[in-house]
N, C-alpha and C positions, 0 to 999 in steps of 0.2 A: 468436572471440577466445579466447586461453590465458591462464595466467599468465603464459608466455612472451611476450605481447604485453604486460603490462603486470605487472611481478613484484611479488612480494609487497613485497621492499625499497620499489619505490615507492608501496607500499598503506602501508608504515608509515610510510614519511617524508611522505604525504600526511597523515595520521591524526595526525602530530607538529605538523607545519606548520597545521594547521587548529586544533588542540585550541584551543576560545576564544573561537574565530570564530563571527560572527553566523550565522545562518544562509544568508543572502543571500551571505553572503562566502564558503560552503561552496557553494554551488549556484553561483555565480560562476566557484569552483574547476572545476566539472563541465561547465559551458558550453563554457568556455574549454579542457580536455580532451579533451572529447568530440564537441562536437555537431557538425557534424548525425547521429553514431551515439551520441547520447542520445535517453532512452525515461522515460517515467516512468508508472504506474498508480496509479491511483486508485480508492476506493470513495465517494468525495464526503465523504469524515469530515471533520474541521473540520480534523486535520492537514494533507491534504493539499490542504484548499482552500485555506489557509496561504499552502502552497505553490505552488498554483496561483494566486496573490495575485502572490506575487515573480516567479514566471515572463513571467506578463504584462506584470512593468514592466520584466523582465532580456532574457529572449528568448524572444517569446510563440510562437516556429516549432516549440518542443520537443513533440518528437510526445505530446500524452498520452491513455491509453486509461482505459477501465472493464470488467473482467470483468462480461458481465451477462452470471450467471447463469441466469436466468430467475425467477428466488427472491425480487429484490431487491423492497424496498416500492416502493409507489408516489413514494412524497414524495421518496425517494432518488433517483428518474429524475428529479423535476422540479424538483434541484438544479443536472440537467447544464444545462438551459435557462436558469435564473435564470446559470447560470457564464457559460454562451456573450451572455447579454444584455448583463450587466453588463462581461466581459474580451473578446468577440469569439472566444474560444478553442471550437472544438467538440469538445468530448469525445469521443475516438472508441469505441463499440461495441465490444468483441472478444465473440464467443458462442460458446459449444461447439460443437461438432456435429452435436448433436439439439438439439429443441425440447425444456421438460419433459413435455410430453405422450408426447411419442416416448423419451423417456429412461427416463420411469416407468412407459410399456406393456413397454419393454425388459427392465426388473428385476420386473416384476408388483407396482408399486406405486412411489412416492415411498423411496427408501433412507437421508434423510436423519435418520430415525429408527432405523433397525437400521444401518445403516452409513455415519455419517457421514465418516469420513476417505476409504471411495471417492468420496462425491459428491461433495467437496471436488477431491479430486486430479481426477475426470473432467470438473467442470464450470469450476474454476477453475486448478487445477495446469498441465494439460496445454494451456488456453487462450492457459495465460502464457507458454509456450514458445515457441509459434507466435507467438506476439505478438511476442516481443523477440530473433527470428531477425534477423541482419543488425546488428544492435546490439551498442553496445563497452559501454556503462552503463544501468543504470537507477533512478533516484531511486524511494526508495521514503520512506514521511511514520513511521515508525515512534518511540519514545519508547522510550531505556530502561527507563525506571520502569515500562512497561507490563504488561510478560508476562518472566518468568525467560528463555527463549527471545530475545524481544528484548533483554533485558540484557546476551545475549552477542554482540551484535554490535558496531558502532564506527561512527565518523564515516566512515571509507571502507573496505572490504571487500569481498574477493571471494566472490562467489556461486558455490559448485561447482551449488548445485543446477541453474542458469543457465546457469552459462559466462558470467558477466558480472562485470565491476566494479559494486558495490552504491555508492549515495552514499545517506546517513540525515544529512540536513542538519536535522531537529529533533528528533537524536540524546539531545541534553541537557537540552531542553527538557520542562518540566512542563505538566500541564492548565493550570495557571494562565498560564503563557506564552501558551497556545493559544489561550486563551477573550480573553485582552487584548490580543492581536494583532488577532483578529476582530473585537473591540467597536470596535478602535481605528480597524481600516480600512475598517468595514463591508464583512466579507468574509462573502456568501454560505454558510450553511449548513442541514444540516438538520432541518423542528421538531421531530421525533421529539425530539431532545436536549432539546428543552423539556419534553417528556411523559415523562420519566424514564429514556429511550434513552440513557447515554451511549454505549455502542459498538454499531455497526450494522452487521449483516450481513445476510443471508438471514432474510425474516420468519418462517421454518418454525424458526430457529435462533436467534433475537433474542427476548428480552424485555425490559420494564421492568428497572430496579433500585428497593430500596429507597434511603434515605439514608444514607451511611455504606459501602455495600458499594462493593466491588471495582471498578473503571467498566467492565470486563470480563465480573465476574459474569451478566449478562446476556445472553454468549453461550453456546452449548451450556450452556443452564444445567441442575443436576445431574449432568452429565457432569464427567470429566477433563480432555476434550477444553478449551484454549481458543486452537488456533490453525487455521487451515484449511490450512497447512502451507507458505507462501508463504515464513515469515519465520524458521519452523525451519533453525537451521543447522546446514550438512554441513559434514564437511571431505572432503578429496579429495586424495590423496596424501600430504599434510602439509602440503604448500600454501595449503588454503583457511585461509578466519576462521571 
């Protein structure tokens, strides 16, 4: 897919038309657009279990995956069971191309300490690619409030990095939307969050927070780093968002 399959004019007048809307009503929009070449990935965060809440009762056929890394905690994998029990939905796997065993004989050691933005790009970037070949969209659970990075994206947008139409249907939405959507519909998540995890990635790159800090702080913590570079956006001609 180009912008030419789907131009920028209707990325804004989607973005105009949506401004407001629930987010059901936004993922509605995407259904109804796209699928069956809609795609959606997930790391099992509460956002996009959310999401995978509304899919289930919208149209549970949408394909959706998990980059496993190799890296991810335990309790993370054994959200996708608790998903698949409770919504029938089975997570699908996407995995790089080595093991991390094979990956960190390959660099003479684990890189996620000296060079985390290759491990990101080789174990999650490049997976994503191959993932959402053949696909017009793909839903992604992101929050502006979250990361300066995420602020500059919108309710519908194109992905240069992709070649895809982007839908961020809990665009507007805060933690506290998140956590009472959750409570409300008993949706599945993980207890790390309870143990002071609010945001979870790779345990080699995950810790605790205090109270009061960042809900991100706890990724690459003392680093600059805080994206793995999925949500970073490019522009691409002048066309992209």
């Amino acid at each position: 897919m180009s912008v030419a399959d789907f131009s920028q004019e209707q990325i804004e007048h989607a973005c105009r038309e949506l401004k407001g809307k629930t987010p059901q009503e936004i993922l509605r929009w995407a259904v109804d657009q796209f699928f069956p070449h809609l795609t959606m990935a997930t790391a099992f965060g509460p956002e996009g279990n959310c999401i995978i809440h509304m899919l289930a009762e919208m149209e549970p056929r949408v394909r959706i995956f998990n980059l496993d890394t190799g890296y991810q905690f335990k309790e993370t994998l054994e959200v996708r069971e608790r998903i698949k029990e409770k919504y029938g939905i089975a997570v699908e796997m996407v995995r790089p191309d080595t093991t991390v065993a094979e990956y960190e004989a390959k660099h003479g050691g684990p890189l996620y300490e000296i060079r985390p933005d290759q491990c990101c790009h080789d174990r999650k970037i490049l997976p994503l690619r191959r993932a959402v070949l053949g696909y017009k969209s793909w839903i992604s659970a992101i929050r502006k409030d979250q990361t300066k990075d995420r602020g500059m994206a919108d309710l519908i947008q194109w992905d240069a990095k992709f070649s895809l139409v982007k839908v961020n249907p809990l665009f507007e939405w805060t933690k506290k939307d998140v956590w009472k959507f959750i409570t409300t519909n008993d949706v599945p998540y993980n207890p790390l969050h309870d143990q002071g995890y609010p945001s979870i990635g790779c345990w080699p790159c995950t810790q605790a927070v205090d109270d009061g800090q960042d809900e991100r702080a706890g990724r690459w913590a003392g680093k600059a780093k805080k994206e793995c570079g999925l949500h970073v956006v490019e522009h691409q001609g002048g066309t992209g968002i």
